[in-house]
C-alpha positions as CSV (number, residue, x, y, z in Angstrom):
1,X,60.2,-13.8,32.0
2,X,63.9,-13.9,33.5
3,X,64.1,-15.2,36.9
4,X,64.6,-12.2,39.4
5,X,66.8,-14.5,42.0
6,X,68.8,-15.5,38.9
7,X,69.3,-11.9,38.3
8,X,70.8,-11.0,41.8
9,X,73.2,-13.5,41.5
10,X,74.8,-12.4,38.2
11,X,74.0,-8.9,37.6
12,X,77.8,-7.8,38.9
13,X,79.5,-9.8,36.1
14,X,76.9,-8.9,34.1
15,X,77.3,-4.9,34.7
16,X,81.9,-6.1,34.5
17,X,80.8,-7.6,31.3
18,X,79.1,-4.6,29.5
19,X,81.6,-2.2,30.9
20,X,84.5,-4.2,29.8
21,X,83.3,-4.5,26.2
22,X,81.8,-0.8,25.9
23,X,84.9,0.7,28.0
24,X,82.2,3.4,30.5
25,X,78.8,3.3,30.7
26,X,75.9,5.2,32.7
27,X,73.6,3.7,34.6
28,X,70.5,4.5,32.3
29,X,72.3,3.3,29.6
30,X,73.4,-0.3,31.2
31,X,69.9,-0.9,31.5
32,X,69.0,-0.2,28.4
33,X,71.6,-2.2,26.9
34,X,70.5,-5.3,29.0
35,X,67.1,-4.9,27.7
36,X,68.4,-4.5,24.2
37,X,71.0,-7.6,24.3
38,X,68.2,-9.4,26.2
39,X,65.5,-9.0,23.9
40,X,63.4,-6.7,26.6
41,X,63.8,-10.2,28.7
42,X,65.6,-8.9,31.6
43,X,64.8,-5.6,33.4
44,X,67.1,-3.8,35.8
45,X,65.5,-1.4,38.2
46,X,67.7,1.2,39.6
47,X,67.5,-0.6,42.9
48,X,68.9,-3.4,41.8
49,X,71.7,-1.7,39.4
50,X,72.7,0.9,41.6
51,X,73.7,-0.9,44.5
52,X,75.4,-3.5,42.5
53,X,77.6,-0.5,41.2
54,X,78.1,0.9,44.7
55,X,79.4,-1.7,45.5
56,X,82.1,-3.0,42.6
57,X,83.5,0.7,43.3
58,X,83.6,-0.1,46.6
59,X,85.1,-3.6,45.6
60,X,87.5,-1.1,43.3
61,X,86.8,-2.9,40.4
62,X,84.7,0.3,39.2
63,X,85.7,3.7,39.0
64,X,83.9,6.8,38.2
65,X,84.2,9.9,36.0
66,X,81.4,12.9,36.6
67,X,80.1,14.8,33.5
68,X,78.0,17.7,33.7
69,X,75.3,18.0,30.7
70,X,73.5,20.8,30.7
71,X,72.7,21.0,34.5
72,X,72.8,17.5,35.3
73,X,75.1,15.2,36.6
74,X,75.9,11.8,35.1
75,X,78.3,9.3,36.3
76,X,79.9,6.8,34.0
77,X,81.4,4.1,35.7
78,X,84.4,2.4,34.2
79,X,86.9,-0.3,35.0
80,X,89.6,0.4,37.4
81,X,93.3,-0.9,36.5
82,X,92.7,-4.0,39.1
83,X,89.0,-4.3,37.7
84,X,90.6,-4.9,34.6
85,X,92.4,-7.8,35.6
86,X,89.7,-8.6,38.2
87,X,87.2,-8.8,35.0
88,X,88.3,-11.7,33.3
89,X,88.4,-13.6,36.6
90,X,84.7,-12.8,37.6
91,X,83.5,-13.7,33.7
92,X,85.2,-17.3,34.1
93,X,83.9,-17.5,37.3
94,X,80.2,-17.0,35.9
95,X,81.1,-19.4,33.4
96,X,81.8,-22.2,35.1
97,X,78.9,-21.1,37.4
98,X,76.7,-21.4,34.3
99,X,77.9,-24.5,32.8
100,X,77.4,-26.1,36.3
101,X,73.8,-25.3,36.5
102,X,73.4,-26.6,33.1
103,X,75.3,-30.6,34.2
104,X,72.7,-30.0,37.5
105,X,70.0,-29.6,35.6
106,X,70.6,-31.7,32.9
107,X,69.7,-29.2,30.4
108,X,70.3,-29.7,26.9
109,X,71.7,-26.7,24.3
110,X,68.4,-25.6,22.8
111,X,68.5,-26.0,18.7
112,X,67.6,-22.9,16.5
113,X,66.2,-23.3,12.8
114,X,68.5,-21.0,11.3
115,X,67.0,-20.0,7.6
């Protein structure tokens, strides 16, 4: 199980992240991808992902593009020209954040048997 406080604390670079590699995404489909990449570890619910979103296009780091299919609406939410240079800066930012935690903690890098 992935920690939920962990979660709230990262899940905007992790939402500039996925964007950034897969150029627009939907909100269905972030989670989905999370799930995938996480090995169905880590769950976002809608109320967690959607006001993250809300508020990188607030932030202007996301922009959004409406598509109609068939009679529904779905928003795909890309990065904006700034978000794009805003992106790299939050990813190092987590990075550090990350490797921090890990000196704090004195974790060690687990080992896999690779056969």
């Amino acid at each position: 199980m992935f920690s939920q406080e962990i979660l709230k604390g990262t899940i905007k670079p992790l939402i500039i992240k996925l964007i950034s590699d897969q150029g627009k995404m939907y909100g269905y489909q972030i989670t989905q991808k999370v799930k995938e990449l996480s090995s169905q570890k880590i769950v976002i619910t809608e109320g967690a992902l959607y006001p993250a979103l809300h508020k990188l296009v607030d932030e202007g780091i996301l922009v959004t593009e409406s598509v109609w299919i068939g009679n529904r609406e779905r928003k795909y939410y890309s990065l904006s020209k700034s978000g794009t240079l805003t992106a790299s800066a939050k990813l190092e930012e987590i990075r550090e954040s990350i490797l921090m935690l890990v000196q704090l903690f004195e974790l060690k890098p687990l080992v896999y048997d690779v056969k």
